[in-house]
N, C-alpha and C positions, 0 to 999 in steps of 0.2 A: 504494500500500500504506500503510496507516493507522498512522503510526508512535506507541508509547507512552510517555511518560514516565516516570520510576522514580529514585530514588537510589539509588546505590551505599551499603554500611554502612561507614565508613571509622573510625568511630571502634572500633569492634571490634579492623582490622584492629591501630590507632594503639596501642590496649592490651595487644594481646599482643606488641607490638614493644617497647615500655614494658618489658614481664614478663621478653625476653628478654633484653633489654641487664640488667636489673637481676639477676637471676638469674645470667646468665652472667659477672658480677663477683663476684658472690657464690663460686660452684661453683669460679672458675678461683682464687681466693683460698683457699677450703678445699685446695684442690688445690697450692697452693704452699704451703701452712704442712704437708700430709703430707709433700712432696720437703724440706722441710726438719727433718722429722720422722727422715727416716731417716739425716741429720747429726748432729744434737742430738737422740737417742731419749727424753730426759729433758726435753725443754725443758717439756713439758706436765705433769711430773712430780707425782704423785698429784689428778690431774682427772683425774677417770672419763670425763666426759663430751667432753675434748678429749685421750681418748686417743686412737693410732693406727688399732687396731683399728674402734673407735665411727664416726670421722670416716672409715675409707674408703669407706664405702658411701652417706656424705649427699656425699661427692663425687660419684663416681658419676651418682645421682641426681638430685642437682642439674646435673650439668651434662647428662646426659640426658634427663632430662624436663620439666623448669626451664629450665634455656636450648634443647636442642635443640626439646623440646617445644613450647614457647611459637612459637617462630622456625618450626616447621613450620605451627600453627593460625595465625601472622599469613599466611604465606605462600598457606596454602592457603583463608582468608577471602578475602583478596583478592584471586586469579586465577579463581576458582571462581566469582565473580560474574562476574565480565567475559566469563568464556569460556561463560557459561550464560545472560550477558544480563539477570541479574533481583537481585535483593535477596536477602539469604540467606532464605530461608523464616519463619524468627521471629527478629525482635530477642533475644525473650526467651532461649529457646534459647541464643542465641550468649551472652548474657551469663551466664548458669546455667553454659556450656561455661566463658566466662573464671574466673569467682569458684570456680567449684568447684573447676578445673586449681589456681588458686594456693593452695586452701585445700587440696588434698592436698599442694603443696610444702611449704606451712608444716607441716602435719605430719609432715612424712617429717623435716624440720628440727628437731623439736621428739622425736622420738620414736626418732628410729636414735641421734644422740649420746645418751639415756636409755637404750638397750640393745637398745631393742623391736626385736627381728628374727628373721625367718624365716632366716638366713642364705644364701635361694639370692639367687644372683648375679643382678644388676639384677631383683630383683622380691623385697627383703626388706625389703619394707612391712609388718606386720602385719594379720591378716583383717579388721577395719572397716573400716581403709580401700582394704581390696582393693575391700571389696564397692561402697564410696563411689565407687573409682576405676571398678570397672564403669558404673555408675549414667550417672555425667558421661561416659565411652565414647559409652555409648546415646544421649546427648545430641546430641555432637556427631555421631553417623552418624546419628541423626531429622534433626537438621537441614540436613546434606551431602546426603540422599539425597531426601529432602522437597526441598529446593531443585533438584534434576536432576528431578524430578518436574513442575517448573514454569514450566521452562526454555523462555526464548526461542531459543534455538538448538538446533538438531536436533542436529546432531552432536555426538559427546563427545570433546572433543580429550585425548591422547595421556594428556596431563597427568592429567586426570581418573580415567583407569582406574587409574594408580599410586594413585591418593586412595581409592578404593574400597578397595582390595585392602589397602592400609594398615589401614581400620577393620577392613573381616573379618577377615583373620589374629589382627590384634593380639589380637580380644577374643576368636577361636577358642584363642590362646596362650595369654592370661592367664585365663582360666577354669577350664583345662585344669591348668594350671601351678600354681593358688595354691591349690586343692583342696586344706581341710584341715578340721581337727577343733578346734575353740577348746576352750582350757583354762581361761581366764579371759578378761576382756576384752582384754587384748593379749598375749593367748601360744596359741599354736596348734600343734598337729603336722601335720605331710607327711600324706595319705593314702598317700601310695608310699614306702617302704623302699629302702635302698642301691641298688643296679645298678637298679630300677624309675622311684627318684627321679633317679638321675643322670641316667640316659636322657629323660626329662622336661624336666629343670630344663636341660638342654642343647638340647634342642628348642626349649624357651624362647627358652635366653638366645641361642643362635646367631640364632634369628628375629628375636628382641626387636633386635640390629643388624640384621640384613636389611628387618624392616618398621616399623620403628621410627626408624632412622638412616640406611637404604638406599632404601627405594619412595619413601616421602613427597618427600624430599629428588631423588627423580629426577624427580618428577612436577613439584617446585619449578625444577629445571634444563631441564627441558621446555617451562617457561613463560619463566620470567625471564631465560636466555641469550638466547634469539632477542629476547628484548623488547629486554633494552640493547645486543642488537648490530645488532639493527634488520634483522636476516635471518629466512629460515624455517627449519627445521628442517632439517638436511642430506638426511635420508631417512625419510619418515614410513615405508615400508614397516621398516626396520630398527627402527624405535619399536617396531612392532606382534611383528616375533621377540622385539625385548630383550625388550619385558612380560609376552609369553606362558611364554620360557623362562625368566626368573627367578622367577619367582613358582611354576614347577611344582619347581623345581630345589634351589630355595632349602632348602622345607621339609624335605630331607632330608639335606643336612648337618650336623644339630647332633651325630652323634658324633664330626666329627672331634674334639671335645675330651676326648672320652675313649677314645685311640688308646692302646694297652697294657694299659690299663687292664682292670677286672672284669668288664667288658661283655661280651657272645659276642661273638665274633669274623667274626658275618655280620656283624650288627649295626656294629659297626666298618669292615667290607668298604664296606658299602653309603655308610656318612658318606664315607667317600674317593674313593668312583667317581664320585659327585655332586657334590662338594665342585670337583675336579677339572675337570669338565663348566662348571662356574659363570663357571669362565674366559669361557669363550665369551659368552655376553649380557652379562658385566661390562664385558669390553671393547667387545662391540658397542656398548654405551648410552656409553661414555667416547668411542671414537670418533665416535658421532654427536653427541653435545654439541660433542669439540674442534672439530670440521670444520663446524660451523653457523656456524664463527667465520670461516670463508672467505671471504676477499675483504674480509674488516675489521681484520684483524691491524696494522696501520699503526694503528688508533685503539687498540689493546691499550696502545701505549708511553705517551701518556698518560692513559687512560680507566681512574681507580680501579676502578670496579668490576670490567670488564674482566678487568683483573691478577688481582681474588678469583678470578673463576669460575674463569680458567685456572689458578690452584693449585687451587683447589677440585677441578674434574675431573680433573685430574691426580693428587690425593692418592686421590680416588674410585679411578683404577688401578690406582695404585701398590698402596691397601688392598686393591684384589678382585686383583690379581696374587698378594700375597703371603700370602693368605690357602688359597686353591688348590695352592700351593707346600707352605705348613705341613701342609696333610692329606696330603701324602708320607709312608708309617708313615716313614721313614728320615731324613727332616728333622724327623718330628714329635719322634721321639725326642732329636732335639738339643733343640731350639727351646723345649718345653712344660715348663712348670715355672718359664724362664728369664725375662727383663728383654724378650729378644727378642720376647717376647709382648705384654708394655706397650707395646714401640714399637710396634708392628703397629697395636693400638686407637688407641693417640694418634693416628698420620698418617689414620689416617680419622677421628677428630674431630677434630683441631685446622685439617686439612687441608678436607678434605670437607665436613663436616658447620661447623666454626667458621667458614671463610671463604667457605661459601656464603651462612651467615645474615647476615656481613655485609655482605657484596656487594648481598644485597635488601635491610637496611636500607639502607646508602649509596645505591642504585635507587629505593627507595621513599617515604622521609622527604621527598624536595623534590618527589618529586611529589603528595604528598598535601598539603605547605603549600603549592605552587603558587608554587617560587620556586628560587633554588638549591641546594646545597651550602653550607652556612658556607666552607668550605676546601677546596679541592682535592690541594693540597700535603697538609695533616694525614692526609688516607683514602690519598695515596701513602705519607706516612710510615710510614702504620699499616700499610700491603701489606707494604712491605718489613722493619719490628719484626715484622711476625707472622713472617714466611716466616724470616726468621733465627731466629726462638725455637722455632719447627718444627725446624728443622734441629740447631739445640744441646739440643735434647730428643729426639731422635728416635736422630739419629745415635752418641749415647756410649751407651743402651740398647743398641741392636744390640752395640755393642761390648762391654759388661756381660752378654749373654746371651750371645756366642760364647766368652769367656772362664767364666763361670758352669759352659756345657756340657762346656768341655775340661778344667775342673781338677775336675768331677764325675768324670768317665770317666776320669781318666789312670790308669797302673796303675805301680809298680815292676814292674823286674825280675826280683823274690822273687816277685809275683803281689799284694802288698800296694798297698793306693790310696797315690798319692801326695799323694795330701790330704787324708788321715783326717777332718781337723777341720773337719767342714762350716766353721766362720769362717774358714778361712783364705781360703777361695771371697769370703767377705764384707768383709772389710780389701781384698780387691786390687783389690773394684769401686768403692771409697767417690769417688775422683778421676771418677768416671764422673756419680755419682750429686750430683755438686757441680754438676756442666755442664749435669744435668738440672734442676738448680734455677733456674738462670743461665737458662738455656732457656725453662723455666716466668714467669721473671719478664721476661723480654724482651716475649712472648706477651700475658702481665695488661697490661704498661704500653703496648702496642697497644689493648687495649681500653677502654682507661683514655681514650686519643687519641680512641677512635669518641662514647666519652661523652660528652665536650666538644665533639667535631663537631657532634652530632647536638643536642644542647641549643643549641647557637648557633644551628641553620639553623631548629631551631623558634621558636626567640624573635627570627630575623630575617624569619620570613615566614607566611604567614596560618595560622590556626586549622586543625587538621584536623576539617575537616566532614564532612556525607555530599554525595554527588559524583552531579551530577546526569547523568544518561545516559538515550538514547532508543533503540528499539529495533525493527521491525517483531515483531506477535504470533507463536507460534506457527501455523503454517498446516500443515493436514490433506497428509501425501502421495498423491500419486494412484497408482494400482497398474501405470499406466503409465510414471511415473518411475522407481521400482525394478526396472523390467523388467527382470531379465538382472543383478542386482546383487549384487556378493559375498558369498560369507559375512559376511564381517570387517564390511562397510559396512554389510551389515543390523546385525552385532551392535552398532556404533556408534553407533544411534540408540536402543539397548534397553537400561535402563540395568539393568532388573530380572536379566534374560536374561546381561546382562555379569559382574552381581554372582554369580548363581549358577552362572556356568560357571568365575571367578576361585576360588570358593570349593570347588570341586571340584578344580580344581588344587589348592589347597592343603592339604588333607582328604587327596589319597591317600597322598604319603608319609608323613602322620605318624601313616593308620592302619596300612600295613603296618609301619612300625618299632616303633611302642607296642602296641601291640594283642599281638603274641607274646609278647613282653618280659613283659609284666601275665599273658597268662591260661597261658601254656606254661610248665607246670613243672619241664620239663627244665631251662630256661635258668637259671636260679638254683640251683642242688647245694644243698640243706644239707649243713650240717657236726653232726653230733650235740654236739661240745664246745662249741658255741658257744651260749651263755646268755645271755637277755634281762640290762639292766645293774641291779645295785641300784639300790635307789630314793636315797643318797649319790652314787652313779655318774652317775645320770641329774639329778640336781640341780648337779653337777659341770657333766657334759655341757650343761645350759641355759648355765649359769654362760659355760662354753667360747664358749658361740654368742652371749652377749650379749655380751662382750668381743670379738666378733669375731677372732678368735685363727685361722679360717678362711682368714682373709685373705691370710696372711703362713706357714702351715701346711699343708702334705701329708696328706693319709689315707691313701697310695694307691700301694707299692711296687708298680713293674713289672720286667716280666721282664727287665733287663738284668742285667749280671754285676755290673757298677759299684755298683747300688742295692740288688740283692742282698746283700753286702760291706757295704756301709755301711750299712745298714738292718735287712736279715734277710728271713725269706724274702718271695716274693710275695703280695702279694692276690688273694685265691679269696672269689671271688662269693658265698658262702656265710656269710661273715666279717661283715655287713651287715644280714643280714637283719630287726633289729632298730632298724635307724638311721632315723629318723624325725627330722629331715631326715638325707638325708647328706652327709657333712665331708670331700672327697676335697680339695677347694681346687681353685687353678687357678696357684697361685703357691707357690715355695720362696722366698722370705726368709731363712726360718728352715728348717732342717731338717726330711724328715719326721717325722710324730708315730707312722705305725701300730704300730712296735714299739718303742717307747718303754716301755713299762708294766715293772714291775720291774727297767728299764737303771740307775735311778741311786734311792738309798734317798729315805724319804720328806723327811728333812730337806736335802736337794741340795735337792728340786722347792719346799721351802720360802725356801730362801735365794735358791734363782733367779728366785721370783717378787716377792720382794719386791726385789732388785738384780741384775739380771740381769749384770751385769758385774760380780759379785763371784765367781759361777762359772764365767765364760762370759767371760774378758777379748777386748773389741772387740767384742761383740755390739751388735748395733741395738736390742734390744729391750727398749721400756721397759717399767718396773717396774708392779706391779697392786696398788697399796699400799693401795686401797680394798679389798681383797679379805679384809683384816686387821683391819679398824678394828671396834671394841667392840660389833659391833651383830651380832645372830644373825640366822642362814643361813633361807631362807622353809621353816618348815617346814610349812604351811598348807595349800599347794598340794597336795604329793605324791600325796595319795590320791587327788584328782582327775584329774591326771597320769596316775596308774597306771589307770585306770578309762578312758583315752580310749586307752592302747594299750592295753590291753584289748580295748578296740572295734576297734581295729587289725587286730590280730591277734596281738600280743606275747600269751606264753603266761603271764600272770603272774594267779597263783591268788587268789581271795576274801580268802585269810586273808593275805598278799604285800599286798593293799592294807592291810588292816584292820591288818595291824601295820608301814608303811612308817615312819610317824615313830618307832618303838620300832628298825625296823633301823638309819637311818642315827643314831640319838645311839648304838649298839652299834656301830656303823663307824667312826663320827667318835673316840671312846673309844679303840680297838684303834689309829689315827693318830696320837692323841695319843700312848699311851704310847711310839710309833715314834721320837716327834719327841721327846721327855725323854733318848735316847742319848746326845742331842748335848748337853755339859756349859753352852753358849754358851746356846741355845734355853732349858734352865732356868732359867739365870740371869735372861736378859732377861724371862723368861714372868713367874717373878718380881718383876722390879722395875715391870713393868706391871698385876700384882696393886697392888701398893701406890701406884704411881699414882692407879690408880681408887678406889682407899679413899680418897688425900689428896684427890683430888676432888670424894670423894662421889660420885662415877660405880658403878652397879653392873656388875661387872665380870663380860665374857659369855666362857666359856673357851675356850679354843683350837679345842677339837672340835666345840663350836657356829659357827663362823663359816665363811665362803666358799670361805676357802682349802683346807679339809680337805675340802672336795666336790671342788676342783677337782684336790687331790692325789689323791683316789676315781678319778676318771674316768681321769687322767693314768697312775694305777698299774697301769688294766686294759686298755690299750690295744692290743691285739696278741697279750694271755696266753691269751683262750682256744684257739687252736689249739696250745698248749704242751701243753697240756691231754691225758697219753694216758687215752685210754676204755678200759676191759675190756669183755670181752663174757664 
């Protein structure tokens, strides 16, 4: 048999390994300066751009798709050749794939601490560079799928179908998900409104882990466990259930995150009964990975990498155990809203997803310079820094969320909460939230360790080149071979056939869940009192969502007695209709917002935004002093604004646009005089008049500036069903 020669593309691989080490210092750095954020809520005091809000979402993303990201395209360039026999299909391609990936980091870096965001959760990039992100998507699946198209090897091992299924979902999510209406060049609305958008941006975001942080990374563990443990896969038949039942299973849990919630209540049925089910293939795939490790566990106690994989998969359990557990309505209801939830995410990235990337770098770096490790000791040291800063970050959250859920719920005797003052919940977990920092910085200065490993073992040994390899051609099957031959084994050489039967798994449940939701109009009640927001209101409301104020904020009273009490009445689906995006959050920090609006007069919301702990003593939350400064509010936009919900569907009439900038300086106005009650406010209003005079600054009034949108928005939160209707 006529064998052919080929190089491997190793320099690809070498570059996105590069993107992830560097990134992933980057994202776990942002990520330690927020845990330190909520110690010192001022340290960043009056930068907008290194406020808390701003930076938690270039966390996020960066350590998502910046480090995890990168760490999956290195992984999955380099097994995907070997396991296919050939060169990835164009250089070009893969390099268009690398430069593009890093240059929508650099923007998501450049533009979420600037404000620019969609506020839904892991996907509030604004629409160019959604459309960019598409684009480079398409790249890399031409050139993953073009390369299986040219494949030396007939079969598609295990690995492979997770890599398929990873492109199709993703870019079936994110197309789906980012659907919007541009205002300007980086402001855009939802096409979907409240309980529509929830339901969506949760289909998302649940996926966005599932095939984002979950497939890829199993198809990575599929290849690279057996590789350094030098075994075959414990059970290839259990590969082929894991694949088939996560990938069908998957798509239909994203409401457990909106359990009590505005949702219908099938709707919510269904996220649970699946969520539930998810058990099963989670732990099948965790079992088959530990136990591949059979018969080598003796090389575990000194083999770095080794040590990763098995927290690695381990943390993969513990995350898909406790995730199944949360969609319990009955846990959910403790659990959500709580700390307990941050730890949940963390032990699957810091676990799963951080110490599987480095277990492939430490796997891969000596063998691509054709030499050793710089140190073996330092990749042990760093096993055991990480796995302690897992654990002191992981473990005081749990304990901050069980305490969070019990002094929420407790009651007096009289029937009165015994912790009126949402802060009192906030002062008793601060000792928690210190551990989590200590935690956090154990974690960084592990990676810190891989840095210098990995820089030594390249400057101690040869260049990364491309890697010469030989292979027998493709060769024709005879219809004698396949005589008698499985489904499964036929669909293993099909790669077309693979993709479109994975993507039909994943298509059904997210069209029986969305599809009602969107076109059944029962499922959504209007409420007649409920009025589209002023155009102050809705400039407000931007305002709200470029501070990310989301973050650390509730929309979203449920039916318990506790929330009730402390909040007011429940959220009714109807209450929404108008939110473009919607703001339910996924976190209380800070107390919910929904019925906030005429709780405290307008000069409270004034003095607590500009010192939050002058009203609020012990609060976390820092100050929005940019919200104030001499420079008027965009009045620019508005009518455009009002013109694209218009197209929405918001009911808001010709002449509603044509006189938008004449309402809010008549809102702004009616604010002002609110805030002159207070004898302090005068004063200073005053001596800041004359400031601007001795400086020559012309001075922009009160009711022109940020803050009085954002006291607009703030004032109307909850009031229109206060609202009674005559008939």
């Amino acid at each position: 048999m006529e064998m052919q020669q080929f190089y491997y593309d190793n320099k690809i691989v070498k570059k996105f390994i590069y993107a992830t080490i560097v990134f992933g210092v980057v994202g776990m750095l942002v990520g330690l300066l927020l845990a330190i954020l909520f110690l010192f809520p001022n340290l960043t005091d009056g930068i907008s751009w290194l406020s808390f809000g701003r930076l938690r979402p270039l966390h996020t993303n960066a350590v998502i798709f910046a480090f995890v990201g990168n760490a999956m395209f290195a992984g999955i360039y380099y097994s995907l050749q070997r396991l296919l026999k050939t060169r990835m299909y164009s250089d070009v391609l893969s390099n268009i794939n690398f430069w593009g990936w890093q240059l929508i980091i650099v923007a998501a870096a450049i533009s979420l601490p600037l404000g620019y965001t969609s506020s839904k959760e892991y996907a509030e990039l604004e629409w160019p560079i959604d459309i960019f992100l598409t684009l480079i998507w398409v790249v890399f699946g031409w050139n993953m799928i073009a390369t299986i198209l040219r494949r030396r090897e007939r079969h598609l091992y295990v690995a492979i179908w997770f890599y398929l299924a990873t492109f199709i979902t993703i870019a079936v999510l994110h197309i789906f998900n980012s659907l919007s209406l541009p205002v300007t060049f980086m402001k855009s609305y939802s096409v979907y409104a409240g309980v529509q958008d929830a339901l969506v941006q949760w289909w998302y975001g649940h996926n966005a882990v599932a095939f984002f942080l979950t497939t890829p990374f199993l198809g990575l563990m599929y290849y690279f466990v057996p590789k350094a443990a030098n075994r075959p896969v414990y059970s290839y038949r259990l590969s082929i259930i894991h694949f088939w039942s996560l990938i069908f299973i998957y798509i239909w849990a994203g409401p457990h995150h909106l359990l009590y919630s505005a949702l219908p209540d099938w709707a919510q049925n269904l996220g649970v009964v699946f969520s539930i089910m998810l058990l099963a293939p989670s732990w099948g795939g965790m079992i088959n990975g530990l136990l591949t490790l059979r018969g080598v566990w003796d090389k575990v106690r000194q083999d770095a990498v080794l040590k990763f994989f098995v927290v690695a998969i381990t943390g993969y359990g513990m995350a898909t155990f406790e995730g199944p557990l949360l969609s319990f309505k009955n846990v959910n209801g403790i659990a959500h809203f709580t700390d307990w939830i941050v730890a949940h995410v963390h032990v699957g990235a810091l676990a799963w997803n951080g110490f599987l990337a480095f277990g492939m770098i430490y796997w891969l770096i000596p063998r691509m310079t054709k030499g050793k490790l710089y140190s073996d000791k330092l990749a042990n040291v760093h096993f055991w820094i990480g796995t302690l800063g897992i654990i002191m970050y992981t473990l005081p959250l749990y304990v901050a969320g069980f305490t969070q859920a019990a002094m929420w719920k407790q009651f007096n005797p009289d029937g009165t909460l015994t912790y009126g003052n949402f802060l009192e919940t906030v002062t008793q977990i601060i000792p928690m939230y210190w551990m989590r920092a200590i935690g956090g910085t154990l974690y960084l200065i592990g990676m810190f360790i891989l840095v210098y490993n990995i820089i030594q073992t390249v400057r101690a040994n040869a260049t990364i080149e491309d890697e010469l390899a030989e292979a027998p051609a493709l060769t024709v099957v005879s219809s004698s071979r396949v005589k008698g031959e499985r489904f499964h084994a036929w669909l293993e050489r099909k790669p077309i056939q693979m993709a479109i039967l994975a993507t039909i798994a994943i298509l059904i449940g997210g069209v029986v869940q969305i599809v009602p939701t969107i076109m059944v109009k029962s499922n959504i009640p209007t409420i007649d009192a409920v009025k589209p927001y002023t155009p102050l209101e809705l400039e407000g409301r931007d305002i709200y969502i470029r501070e990310g104020c989301v973050g650390c904020h509730s929309q979203q009273v449920r039916p318990f007695r506790s929330e009730v009490e402390r909040y007011g009445p429940q959220s009714k689906a109807g209450e929404y209709v108008y939110d473009h995006p919607f703001l339910w959050g996924s976190k209380r920090t800070g107390p919910d917002l929904m019925r906030v609006g005429q709780k405290y007069n307008d000069n409270w919301h004034f003095n607590h935004m500009w010192d939050p702990q002058s009203t609020s003593p012990g609060s976390i939350m820092p100050g929005y002093k940019w919200l104030y400064d001499n420079v008027e509010m965009n009045y620019g936009d508005m009518e455009a604004k009002l013109k694209v919900m218009q197209t929405l569907g918001v009911p808001y009439t010709d002449q509603e646009v044509a006189n938008a900038t004449k309402s809010m300086k008549e809102q702004g106005l009616r604010i002002l005089e609110n805030l002159k009650s207070d004898p302090d406010f005068v004063k200073s209003y005053e001596n800041s008049k004359k400031r601007a005079a001795a400086d020559g600054e012309e001075f922009v009034p009160m009711d022109k500036r940020e803050i009085t949108a954002v006291i607009a928005y703030i004032q109307r939160l909850g009031t229109d069903i206060k609202v009674k209707t005559t008939k």
